[in-house]
Each structure stands twice: as structure tokens, then as C-alpha cells.
VOVOLUM-189239 format. One record per residue (C-alpha): x, y, z; residue number from 0. Coordinates in Angstrom, 2 decimals, m for minus. Layout:
<recs>
+---------+---------+---------+-----+
!       X !       Y !       Z !   k !
+---------+---------+---------+-----+
!       X !       Y !       Z ! NUM !
...
+---------+---------+---------+-----+
</recs>
This chain:
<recs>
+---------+---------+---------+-----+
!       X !       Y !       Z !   k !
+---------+---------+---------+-----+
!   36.13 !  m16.08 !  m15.79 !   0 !
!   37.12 !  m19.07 !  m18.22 !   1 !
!   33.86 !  m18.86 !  m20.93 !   2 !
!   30.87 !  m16.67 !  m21.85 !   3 !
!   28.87 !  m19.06 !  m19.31 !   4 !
!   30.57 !  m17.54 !  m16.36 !   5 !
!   30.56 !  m14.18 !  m17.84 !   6 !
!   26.80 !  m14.03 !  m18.58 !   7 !
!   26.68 !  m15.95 !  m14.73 !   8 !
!   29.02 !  m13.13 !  m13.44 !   9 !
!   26.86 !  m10.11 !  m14.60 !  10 !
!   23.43 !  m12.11 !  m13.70 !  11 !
!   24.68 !  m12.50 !  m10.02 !  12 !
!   25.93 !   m9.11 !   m9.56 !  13 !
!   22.88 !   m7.22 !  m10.31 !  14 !
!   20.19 !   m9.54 !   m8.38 !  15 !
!   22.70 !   m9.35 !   m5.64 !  16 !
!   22.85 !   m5.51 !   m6.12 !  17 !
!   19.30 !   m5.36 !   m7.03 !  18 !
!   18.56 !   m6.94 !   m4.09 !  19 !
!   20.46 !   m4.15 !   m1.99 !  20 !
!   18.88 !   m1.53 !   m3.47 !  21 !
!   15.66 !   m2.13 !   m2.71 !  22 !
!   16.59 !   m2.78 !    0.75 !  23 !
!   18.08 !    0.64 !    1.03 !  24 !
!   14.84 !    1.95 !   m0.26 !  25 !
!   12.27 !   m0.08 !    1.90 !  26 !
!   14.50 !    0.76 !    5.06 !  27 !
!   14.57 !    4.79 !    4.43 !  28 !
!   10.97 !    4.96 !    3.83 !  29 !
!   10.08 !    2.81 !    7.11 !  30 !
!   12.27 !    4.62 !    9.25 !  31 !
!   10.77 !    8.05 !    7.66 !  32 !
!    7.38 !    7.12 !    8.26 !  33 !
!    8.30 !    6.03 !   11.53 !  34 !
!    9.70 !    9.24 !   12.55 !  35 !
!    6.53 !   11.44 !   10.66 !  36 !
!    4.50 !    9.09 !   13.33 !  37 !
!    7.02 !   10.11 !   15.80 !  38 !
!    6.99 !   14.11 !   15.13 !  39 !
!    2.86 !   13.53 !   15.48 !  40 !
!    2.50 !   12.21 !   18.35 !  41 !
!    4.97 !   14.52 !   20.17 !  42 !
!    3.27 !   17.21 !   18.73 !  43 !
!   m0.18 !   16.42 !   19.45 !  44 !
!    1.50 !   15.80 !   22.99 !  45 !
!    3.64 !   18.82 !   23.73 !  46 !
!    2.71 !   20.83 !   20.72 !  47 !
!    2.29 !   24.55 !   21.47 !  48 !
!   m0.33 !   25.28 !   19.36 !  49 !
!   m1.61 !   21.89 !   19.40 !  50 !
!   m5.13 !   22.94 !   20.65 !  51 !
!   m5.54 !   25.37 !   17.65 !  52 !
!   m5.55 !   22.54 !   14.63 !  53 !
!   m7.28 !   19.78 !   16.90 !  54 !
!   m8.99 !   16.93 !   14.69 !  55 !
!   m7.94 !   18.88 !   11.62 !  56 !
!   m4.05 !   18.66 !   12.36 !  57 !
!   m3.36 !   16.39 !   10.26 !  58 !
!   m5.41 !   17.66 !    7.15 !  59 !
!   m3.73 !   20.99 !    7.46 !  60 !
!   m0.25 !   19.02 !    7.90 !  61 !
!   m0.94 !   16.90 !    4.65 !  62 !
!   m1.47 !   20.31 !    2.81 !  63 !
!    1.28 !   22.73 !    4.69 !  64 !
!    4.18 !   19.77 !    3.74 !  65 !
!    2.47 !   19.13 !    0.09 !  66 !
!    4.70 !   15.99 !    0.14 !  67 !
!    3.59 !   12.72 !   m2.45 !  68 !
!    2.14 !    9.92 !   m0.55 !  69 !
!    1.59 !   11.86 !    2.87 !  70 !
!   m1.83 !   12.48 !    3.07 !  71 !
!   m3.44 !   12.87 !    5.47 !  72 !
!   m5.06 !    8.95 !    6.20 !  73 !
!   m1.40 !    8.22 !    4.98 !  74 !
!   m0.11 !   10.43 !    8.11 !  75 !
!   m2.42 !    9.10 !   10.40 !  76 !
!   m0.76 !    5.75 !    9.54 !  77 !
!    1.82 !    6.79 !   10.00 !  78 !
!    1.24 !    7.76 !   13.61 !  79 !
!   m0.44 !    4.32 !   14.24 !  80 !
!    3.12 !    2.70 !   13.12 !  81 !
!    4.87 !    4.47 !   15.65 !  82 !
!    1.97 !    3.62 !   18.15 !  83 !
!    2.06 !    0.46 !   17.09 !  84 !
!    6.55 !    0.19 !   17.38 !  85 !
!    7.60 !    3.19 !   19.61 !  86 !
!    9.97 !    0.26 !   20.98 !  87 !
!   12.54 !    1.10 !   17.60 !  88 !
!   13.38 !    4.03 !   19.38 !  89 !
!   16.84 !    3.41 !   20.44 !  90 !
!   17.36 !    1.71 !   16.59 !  91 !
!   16.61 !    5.19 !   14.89 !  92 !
!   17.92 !    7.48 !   16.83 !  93 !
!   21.12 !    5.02 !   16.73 !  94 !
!   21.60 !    6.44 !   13.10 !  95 !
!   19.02 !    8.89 !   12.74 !  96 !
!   19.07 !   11.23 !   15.79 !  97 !
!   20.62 !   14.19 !   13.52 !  98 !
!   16.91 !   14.42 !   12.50 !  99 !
!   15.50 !   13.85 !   16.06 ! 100 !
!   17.54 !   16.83 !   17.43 ! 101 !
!   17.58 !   19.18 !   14.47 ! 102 !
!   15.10 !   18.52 !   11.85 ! 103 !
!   11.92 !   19.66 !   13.62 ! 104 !
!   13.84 !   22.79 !   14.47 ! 105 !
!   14.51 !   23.40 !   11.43 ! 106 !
!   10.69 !   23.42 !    9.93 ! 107 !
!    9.65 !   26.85 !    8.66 ! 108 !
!    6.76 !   27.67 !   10.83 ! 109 !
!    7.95 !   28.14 !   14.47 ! 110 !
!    4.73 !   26.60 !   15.70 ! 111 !
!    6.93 !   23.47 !   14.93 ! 112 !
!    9.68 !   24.02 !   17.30 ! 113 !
!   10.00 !   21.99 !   19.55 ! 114 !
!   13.10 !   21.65 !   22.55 ! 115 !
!   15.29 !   18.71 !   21.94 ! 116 !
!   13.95 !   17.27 !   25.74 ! 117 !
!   10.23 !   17.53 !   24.79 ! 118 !
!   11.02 !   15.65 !   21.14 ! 119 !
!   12.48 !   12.69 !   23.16 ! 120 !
!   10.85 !   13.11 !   26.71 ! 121 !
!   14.34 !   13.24 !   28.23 ! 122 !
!   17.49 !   14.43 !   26.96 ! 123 !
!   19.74 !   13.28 !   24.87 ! 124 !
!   22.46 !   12.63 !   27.15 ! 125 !
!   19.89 !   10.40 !   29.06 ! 126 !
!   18.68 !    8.87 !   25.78 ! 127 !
!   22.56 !    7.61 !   25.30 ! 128 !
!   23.58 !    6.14 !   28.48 ! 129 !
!   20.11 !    5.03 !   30.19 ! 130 !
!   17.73 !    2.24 !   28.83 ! 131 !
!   15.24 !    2.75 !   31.59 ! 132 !
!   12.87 !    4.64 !   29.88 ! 133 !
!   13.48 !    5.29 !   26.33 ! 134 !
!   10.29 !    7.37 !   25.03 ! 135 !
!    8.33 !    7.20 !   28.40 ! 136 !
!    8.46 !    3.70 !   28.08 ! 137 !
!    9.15 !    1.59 !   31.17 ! 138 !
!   11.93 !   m0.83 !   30.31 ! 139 !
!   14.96 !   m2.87 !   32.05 ! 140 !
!   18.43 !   m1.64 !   31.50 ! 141 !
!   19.75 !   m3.58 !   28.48 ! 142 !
!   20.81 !   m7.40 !   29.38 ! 143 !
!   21.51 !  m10.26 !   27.44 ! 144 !
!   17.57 !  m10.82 !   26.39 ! 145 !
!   17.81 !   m6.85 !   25.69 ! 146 !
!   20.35 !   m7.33 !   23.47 ! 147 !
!   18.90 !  m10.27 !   21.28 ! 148 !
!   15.59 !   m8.34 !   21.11 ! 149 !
!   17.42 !   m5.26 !   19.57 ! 150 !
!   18.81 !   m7.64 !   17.11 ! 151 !
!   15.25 !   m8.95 !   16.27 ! 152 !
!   14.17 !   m5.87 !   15.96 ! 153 !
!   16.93 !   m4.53 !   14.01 ! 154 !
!   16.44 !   m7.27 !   10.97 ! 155 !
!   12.52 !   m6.45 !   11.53 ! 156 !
!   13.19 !   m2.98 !   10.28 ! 157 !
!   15.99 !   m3.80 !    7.74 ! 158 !
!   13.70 !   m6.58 !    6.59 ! 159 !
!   10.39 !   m6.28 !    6.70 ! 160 !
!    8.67 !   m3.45 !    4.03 ! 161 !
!    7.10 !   m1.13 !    4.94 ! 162 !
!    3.93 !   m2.27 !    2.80 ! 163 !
!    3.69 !   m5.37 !    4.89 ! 164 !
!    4.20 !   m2.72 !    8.33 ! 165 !
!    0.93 !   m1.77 !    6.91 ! 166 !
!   m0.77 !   m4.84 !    7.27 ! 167 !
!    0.96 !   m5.85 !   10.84 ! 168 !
!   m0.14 !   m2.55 !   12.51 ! 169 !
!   m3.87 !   m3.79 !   11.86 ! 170 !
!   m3.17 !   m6.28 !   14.15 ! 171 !
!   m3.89 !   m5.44 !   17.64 ! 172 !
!   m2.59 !   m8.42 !   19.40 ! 173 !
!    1.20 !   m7.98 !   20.28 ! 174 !
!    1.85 !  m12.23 !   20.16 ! 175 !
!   m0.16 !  m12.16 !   16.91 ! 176 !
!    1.97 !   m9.72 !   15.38 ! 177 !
!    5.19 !  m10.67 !   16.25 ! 178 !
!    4.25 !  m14.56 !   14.36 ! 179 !
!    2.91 !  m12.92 !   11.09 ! 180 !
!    6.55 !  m10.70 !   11.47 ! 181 !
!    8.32 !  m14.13 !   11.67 ! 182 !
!    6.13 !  m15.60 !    8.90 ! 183 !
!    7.68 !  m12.60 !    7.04 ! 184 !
!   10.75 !  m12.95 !    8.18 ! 185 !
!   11.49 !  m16.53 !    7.48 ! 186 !
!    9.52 !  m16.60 !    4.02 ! 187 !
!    9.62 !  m12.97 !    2.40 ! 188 !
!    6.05 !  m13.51 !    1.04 ! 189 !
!    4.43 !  m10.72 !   m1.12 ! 190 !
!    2.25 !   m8.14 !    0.62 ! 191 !
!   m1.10 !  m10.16 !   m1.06 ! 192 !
!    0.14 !  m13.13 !    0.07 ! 193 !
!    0.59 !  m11.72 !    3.92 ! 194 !
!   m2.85 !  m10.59 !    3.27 ! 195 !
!   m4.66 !  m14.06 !    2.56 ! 196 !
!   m2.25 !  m15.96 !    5.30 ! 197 !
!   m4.41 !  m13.29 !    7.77 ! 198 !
!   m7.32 !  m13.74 !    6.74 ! 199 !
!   m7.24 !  m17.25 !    6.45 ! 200 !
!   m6.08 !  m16.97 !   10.02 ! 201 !
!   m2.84 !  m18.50 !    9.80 ! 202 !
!   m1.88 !  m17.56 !   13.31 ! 203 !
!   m5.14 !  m19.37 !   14.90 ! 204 !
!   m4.75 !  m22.86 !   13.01 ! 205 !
!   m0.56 !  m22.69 !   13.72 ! 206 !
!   m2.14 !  m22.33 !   17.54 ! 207 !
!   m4.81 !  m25.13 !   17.34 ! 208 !
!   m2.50 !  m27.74 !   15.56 ! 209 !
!   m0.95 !  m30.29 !   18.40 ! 210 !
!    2.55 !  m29.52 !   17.18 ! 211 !
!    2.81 !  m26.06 !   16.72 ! 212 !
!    6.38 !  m25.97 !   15.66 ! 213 !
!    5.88 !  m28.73 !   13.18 ! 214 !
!    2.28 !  m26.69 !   11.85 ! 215 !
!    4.54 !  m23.23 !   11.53 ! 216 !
!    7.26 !  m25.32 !    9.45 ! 217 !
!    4.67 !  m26.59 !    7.32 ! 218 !
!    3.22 !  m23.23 !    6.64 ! 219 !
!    6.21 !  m21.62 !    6.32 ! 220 !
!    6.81 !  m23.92 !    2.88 ! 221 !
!    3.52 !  m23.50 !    1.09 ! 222 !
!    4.64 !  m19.67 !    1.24 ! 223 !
!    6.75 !  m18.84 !   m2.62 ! 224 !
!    9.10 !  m15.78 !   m1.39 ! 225 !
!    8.25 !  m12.25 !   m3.45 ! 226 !
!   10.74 !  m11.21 !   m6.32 ! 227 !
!   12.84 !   m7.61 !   m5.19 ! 228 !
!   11.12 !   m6.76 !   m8.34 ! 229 !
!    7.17 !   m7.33 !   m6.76 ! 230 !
!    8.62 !   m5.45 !   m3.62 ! 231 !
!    9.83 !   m2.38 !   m6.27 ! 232 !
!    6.12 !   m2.23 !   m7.35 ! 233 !
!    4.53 !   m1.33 !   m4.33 ! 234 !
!    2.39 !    1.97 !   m4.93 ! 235 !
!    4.61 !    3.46 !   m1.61 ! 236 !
!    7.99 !    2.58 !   m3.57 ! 237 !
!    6.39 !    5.17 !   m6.13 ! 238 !
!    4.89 !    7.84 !   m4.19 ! 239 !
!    8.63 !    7.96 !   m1.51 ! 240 !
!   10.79 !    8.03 !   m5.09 ! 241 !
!    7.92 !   10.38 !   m6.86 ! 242 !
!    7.86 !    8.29 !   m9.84 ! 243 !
!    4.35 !    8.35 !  m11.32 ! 244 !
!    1.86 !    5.16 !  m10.61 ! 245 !
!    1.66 !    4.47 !  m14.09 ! 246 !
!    4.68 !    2.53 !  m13.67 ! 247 !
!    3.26 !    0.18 !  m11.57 ! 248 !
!    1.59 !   m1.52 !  m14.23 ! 249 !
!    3.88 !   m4.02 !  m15.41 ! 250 !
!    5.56 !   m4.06 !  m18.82 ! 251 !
!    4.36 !   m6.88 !  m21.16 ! 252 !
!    1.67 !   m8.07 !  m19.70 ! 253 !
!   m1.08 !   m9.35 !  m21.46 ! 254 !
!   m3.13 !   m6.74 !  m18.91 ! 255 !
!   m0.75 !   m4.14 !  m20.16 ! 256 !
!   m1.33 !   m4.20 !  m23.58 ! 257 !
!   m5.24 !   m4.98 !  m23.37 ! 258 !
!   m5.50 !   m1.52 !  m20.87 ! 259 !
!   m3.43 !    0.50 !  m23.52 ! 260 !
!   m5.62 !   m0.72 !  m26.36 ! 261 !
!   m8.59 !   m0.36 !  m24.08 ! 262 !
!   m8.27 !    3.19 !  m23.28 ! 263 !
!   m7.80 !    3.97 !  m27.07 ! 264 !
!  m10.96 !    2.17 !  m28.17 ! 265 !
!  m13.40 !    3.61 !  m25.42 ! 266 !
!  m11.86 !    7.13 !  m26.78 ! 267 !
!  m12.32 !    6.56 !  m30.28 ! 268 !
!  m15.77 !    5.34 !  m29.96 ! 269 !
!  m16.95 !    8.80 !  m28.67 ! 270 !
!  m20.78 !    8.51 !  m27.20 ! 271 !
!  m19.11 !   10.91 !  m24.52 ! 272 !
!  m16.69 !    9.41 !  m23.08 ! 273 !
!  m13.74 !   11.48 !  m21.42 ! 274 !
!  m10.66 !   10.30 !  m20.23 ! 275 !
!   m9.79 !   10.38 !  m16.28 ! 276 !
!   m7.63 !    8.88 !  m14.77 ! 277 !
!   m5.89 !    4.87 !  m15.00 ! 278 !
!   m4.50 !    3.40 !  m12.24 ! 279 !
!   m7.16 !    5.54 !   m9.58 ! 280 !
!   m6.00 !    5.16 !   m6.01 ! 281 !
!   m8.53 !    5.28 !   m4.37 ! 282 !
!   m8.60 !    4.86 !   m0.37 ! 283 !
!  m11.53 !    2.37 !    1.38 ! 284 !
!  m11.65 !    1.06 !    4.79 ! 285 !
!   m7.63 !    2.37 !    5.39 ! 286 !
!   m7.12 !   m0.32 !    2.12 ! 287 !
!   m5.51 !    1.15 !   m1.37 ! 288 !
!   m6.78 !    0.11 !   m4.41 ! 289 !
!   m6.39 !    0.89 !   m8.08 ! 290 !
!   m9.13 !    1.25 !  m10.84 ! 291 !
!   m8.22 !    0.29 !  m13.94 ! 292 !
!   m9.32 !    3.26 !  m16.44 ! 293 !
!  m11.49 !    5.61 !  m14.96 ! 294 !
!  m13.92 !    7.75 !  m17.68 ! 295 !
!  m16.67 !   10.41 !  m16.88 ! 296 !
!  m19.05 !   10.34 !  m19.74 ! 297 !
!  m20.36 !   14.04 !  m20.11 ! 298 !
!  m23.86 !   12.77 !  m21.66 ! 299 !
!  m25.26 !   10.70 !  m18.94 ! 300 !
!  m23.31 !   12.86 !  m16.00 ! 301 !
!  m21.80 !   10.38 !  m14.37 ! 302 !
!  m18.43 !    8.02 !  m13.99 ! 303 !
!  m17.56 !    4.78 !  m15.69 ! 304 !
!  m14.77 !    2.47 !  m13.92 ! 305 !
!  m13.53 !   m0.01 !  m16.00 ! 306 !
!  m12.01 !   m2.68 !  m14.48 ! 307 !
!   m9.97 !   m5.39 !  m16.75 ! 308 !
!   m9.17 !   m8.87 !  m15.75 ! 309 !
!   m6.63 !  m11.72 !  m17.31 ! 310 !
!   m9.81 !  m14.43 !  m16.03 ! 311 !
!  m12.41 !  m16.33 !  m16.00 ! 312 !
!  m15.37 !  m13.95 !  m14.73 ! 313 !
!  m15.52 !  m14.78 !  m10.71 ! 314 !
!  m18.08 !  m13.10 !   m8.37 ! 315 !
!  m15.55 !  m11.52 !   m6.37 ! 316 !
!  m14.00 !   m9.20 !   m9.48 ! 317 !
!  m17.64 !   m8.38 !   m9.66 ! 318 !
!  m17.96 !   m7.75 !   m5.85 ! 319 !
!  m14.93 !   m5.77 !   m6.07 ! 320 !
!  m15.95 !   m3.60 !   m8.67 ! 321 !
!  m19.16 !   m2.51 !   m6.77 ! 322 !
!  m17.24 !   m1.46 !   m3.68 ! 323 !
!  m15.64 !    0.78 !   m6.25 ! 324 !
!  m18.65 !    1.84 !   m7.79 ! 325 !
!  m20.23 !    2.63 !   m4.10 ! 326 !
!  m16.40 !    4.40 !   m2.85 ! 327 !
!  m17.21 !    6.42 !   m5.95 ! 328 !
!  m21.19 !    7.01 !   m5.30 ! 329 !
!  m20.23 !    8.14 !   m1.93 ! 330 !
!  m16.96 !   10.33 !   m2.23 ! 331 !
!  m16.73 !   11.03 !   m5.73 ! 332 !
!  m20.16 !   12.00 !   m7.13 ! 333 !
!  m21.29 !   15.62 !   m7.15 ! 334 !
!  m24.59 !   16.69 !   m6.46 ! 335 !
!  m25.44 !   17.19 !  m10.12 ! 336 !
!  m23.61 !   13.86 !  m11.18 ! 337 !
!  m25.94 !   10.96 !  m11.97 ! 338 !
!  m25.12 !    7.53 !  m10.09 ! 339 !
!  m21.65 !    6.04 !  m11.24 ! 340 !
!  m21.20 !    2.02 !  m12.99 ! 341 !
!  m18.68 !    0.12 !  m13.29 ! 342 !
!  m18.09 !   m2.21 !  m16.52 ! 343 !
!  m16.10 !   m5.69 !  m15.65 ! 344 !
!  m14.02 !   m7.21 !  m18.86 ! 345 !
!  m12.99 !  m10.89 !  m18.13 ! 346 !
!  m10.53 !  m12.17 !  m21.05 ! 347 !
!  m10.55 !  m16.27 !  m20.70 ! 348 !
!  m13.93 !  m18.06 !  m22.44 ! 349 !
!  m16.02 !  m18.52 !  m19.15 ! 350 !
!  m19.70 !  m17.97 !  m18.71 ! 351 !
!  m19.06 !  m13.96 !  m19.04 ! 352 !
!  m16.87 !  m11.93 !  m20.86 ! 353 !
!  m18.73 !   m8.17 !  m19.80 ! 354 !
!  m20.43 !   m7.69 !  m16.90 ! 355 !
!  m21.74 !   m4.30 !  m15.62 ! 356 !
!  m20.94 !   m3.31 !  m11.89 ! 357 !
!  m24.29 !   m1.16 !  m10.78 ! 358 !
!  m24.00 !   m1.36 !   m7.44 ! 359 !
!  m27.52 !   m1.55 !   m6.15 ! 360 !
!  m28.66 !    1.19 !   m9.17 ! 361 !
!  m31.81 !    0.04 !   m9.79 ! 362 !
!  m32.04 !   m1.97 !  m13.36 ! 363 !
!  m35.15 !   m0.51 !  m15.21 ! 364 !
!  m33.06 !    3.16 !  m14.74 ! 365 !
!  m29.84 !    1.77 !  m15.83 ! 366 !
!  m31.62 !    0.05 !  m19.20 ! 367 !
!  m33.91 !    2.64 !  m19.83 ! 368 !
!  m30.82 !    5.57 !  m19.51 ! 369 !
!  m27.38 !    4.32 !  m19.06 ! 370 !
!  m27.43 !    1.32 !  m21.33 ! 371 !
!  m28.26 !    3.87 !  m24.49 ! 372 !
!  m24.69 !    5.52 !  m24.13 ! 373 !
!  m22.62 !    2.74 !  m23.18 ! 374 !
!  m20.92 !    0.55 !  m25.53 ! 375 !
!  m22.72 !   m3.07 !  m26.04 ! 376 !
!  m21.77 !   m6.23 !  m24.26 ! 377 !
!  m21.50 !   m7.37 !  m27.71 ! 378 !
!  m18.93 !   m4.45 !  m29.00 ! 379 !
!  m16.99 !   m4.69 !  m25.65 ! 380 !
!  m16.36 !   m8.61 !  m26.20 ! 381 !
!  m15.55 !   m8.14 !  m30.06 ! 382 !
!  m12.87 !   m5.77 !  m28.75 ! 383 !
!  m11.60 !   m8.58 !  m26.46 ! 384 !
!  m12.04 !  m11.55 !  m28.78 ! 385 !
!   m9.65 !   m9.54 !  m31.36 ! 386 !
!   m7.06 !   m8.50 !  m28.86 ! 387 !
!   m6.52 !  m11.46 !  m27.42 ! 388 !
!   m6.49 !  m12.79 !  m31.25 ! 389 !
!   m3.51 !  m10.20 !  m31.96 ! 390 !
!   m1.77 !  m11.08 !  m28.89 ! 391 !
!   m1.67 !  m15.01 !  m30.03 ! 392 !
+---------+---------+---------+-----+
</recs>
């Protein structure tokens, strides 16, 4: 270490490279723990004593008996579906984890867990360890050569792969399909969003239809810019596995950042009835999670106001987006006294829009003649925006 160059270089290296680790450590334990909650289902809803007794309401009563963060009970049934989905990592976990194969269920407070150490596994142990033939009822070949290099693949699959993009993968029903978006993964680390739009853009289909397919993968594989360990760090399932709160997950000093804080003070302050919720809403939609910005329920009109910020031009999709919101709530939110939610949509680049409100099929005499009375003006809501933005310069 001759200068303050390499010493500055020195401490930069070591903490992405340790940085780096730690998240790995992270992503791994909560893939192999959801793996093995998938694991304890299914063997349960298989050999269960008392399985018959909870039926289609096993795993509600599960999400509330273990009162864990995160582990609800659509989170638990996909959890189940990722162990459908990879009951193949088997001899992977157990390799490291089989302590909590053998013991753990035993261990649960409520006998109606327990469970013999054959029945978790379908065969014992013993047979587990020395006998590849059929490793969790599963038909397979005793390990060879192939064997061996698809443990390995599978091995950097789980070391590698998040368990936010498992998420995506398991929607996949095709097992060909899956294993190339896993590669895609593999080879590129792309963020979960950008997974997401290689998908639906059906990646895998115009890979297959190009007349050089290894030559059409390559050239996919570089229009892909690898995720940060830091974008990995803010996945929502990060949060709820550590139990750190999901206001975290909005990024410090960003321009959405300070425009929510300000946001949530000024909708406060100007009264007309507005009471604070909730920012950051998860809220669950088509086995999706998404987050509303700053969530209000104004006590006059009866009814909830999503607010939904965006560092844009207004598009038709943030509108779109907003609605499904709007409807989730309308749907699974609203009590039978409650008046019809909205949604309000605040763009912060000059475009054709700055407000927008999100009605969701309400119809629009109604929503002038009774909502529009209590709600702040486009006008107010874009002075608030012009003079932000102005203060941010």
C-alpha cells in the first residue's frame, strides 16, 4: 500500500467484495428456508395426522399459529409451489441442512406437527445417504458423471439465483423454459424487473425462432446490465426474512424520496380529512407484490385515497397501474359502509399531465359532484410539485 490511491482502492474492494458475500449468505438462507417451509407442507398435507382437520384452511391457520414476517399465507403457498416446482434440491439441503429435516419438525410445539424422521423424507435417513435411487419419491439413476455435473448446476442455481427471481421462475410451467431464463440469470445477474420484461417479451421464444440460437442467446445475454448487490438488498423479501421495516426500501436520496416525505406532510397539513395510513402498502394481486406509495383514508367522504408518485412524464400505464390498485382496494379493502376508493397519479417531468385521478370505472358525474369537493385541486397538487422540484434544483 504505497499512496492514499491504493488505500482508498484497498478499502473500496474489500467491502464490495464483502458486500457482495453478504448478500449471498442472505439470499441463500432465505431460499433454502422457504424451500424447506414448502417441504414441511407438502409432507404434511401428505402424511399429516391431522391433516384432514385444517383442509383448505391449513395454511391460513399455519400463517397465524407461526405469526412469522413475510409468511403468510399466499407467501406459504409459494412456498410450497417452490418446492413443487425444485423437489430435485433435495440431496443439496439436506447435504447441510438435514439437522432441520430430522429434528426441527419434532421439535414444533403442537404435537399435531410431529412427524417420524421416515415419513419427513419418505425413506430413512440411512437410505437418504447412501442411495440416489429415489430421493423424495422421486425416480432417479444412481449418481454418474451427468449426475454429478447436474448437482453442480444446481448447486450454483441455489447459491446464485435469489430467491425473488425463484419467484418469477416457478410461474413458469415448462421445465426447458425454466431452466434458459435460470441460465439467463445465471450468466447475466439481471434485476428481478428486468427478468420480468425478458418474460414477457418472450425472450425464450425469439432465442428459439432465431436460426442461430447460440449466437441469438449471446446477443441477449449483452443487452442485459447485471443488478447492483445493493438492488438485490432491496427486495421487499430481504426485509420481511431480516424483519427490518419496508420503509427502508425506499431509497435514500432520491428525488422520489424526498418528494414522498414532503408529500405526506403537505396532504396532512392541508386537513379536508385526510388521515394518514400507511406508505409503502403491500398489497398482493394476481400472486404479484406491489407497493402504494402513501395510502390516506379521508374520514369525510368515507373512503381511501392512494397516492401514487412518479419521477416521469405521465404514461398510460402509471395510470393503468394505479386503477388495478384502486380496484385491489374496491374489492379487498373497502367496507360495506366505505364509499368507492381513488387513486391520485403525480407525474414530476413537464409532459401533457402533471395530476391525474385514478377512478377506476367510478362513474364521473359522482366523483365531480362528491369526491372532487374534498380533494385537493389539480391546480394545488401541481403547485406543490412545481415548488419541490424548484427546491430540489
Amino acid at each position: 500500500m504505497t499512496n492514499f490511491n491504493s488505500l482508498a482502492e484497498s478499502i473500496q474492494h474489500t467491502h464490495a467484495i464483502l458486500q457482495q458475500e453478504a448478500v449471498k449468505a442472505v439470499n441463500i438462507s432465505m431460499t433454502v428456508r422457504n424451500w424447506l417451509v414448502g417441504f414441511y407442507i407438502v409432507e404434511f398435507e401428505q402424511n399429516g395426522e391431522d391433516r384432514a382437520t385444517y383442509g383448505n384452511k391449513l395454511l391460513a391457520n399455519l400463517a397465524n399459529t407461526i405469526a412469522i414476517k413475510g409468511l403468510t399465507s399466499p407467501e406459504l403457498s409459494r412456498c410450497r409451489q417452490f418446492y413443487n416446482t425444485y423437489p430435485f434440491y433435495a440431496p443439496i439441503i439436506y447435504q447441510k441442512y438435514n439437522h432441520l429435516i430430522t429434528e426441527n419438525i419434532l421439535r414444533m410445539p403442537s404435537a399435531k406437527f410431529k412427524l417420524e424422521e421416515k415419513t419427513i423424507l419418505g425413506l430413512s435417513t440411512q437410505e437418504f445417504q447412501n442411495d440416489g435411487k429415489n430421493i423424495l419419491g422421486m425416480a432417479s439413476q444412481e449418481f454418474q458423471s451427468n449426475d454429478i455435473e447436474l448437482l453442480e448446476y444446481n448447486k450454483k442455481v441455489i447459491q446464485r439465483i435469489s430467491y425473488s427471481h425463484f419467484i418469477e421462475l416457478i410461474k413458469i410451467k415448462d421445465p426447458t423454459q425454466r431452466q434458459f431464463y435460470e441460465l439467463l440469470i445465471l450468466k447475466t445477474q439481471p434485476s428481478v424487473a428486468q427478468l420480468k420484461k425478458q418474460i414477457h417479451s418472450l425472450a425464450f421464444e425469439r432465442v428459439g425462432l432465431s436460426q442461430n440460437n447460440a449466437l441469438g442467446f449471446e446477443e441477449l445475454l449483452q443487452k442485459i446490465e447485471p443488478s447492483s448487490p445493493i438492488d438485490s438488498i432491496k427486495s421487499h423479501y430481504i426485509f420481511d426474512f431480516l424483519k427490518l421495516g419496508n420503509y427502508n426500501l425506499i431509497e435514500e436520496n432520491t428525488l422520489e424520496q424526498a418528494l414522498i416525505n414532503h408529500l405526506q406532510e403537505f396532504i396532512v397539513e392541508l386537513g379536508n380529512g385526510f388521515c394518514f395510513e400507511a406508505r409503502q402498502k403491500k398489497i398482493l394481486i394476481d400472486e404479484e407484490n406491489y407497493f402504494v406509495d402513501l395510502v390516506f383514508y379521508h374520514r369525510i367522504l368515507k373512503c381511501h385515497v392512494l397516492i401514487e408518485l412518479k419521477a416521469d412524464q405521465f404514461k398510460h400505464e402509471h395510470l393503468s397501474q394505479l386503477n388495478t390498485y384502486v380496484s385491489y382496494y374496491r374489492e379487498e379493502v373497502k367496507q360495506p359502509d366505505d364509499n368507492p376508493p381513488i387513486g391520485i397519479l403525480l407525474c414530476t417531468q413537464k409532459g401533457t399531465k402533471l395530476v391525474e385521478y385514478a377512478l377506476s370505472g367510478m362513474d364521473e358525474k359522482l366523483f365531480v359532484s362528491k369526491y372532487l369537493l374534498q380533494l385537493p385541486s389539480k391546480e394545488v397538487l401541481q403547485a406543490f410539485i412545481e415548488n419541490e422540484l424548484k427546491q430540489l434544483e
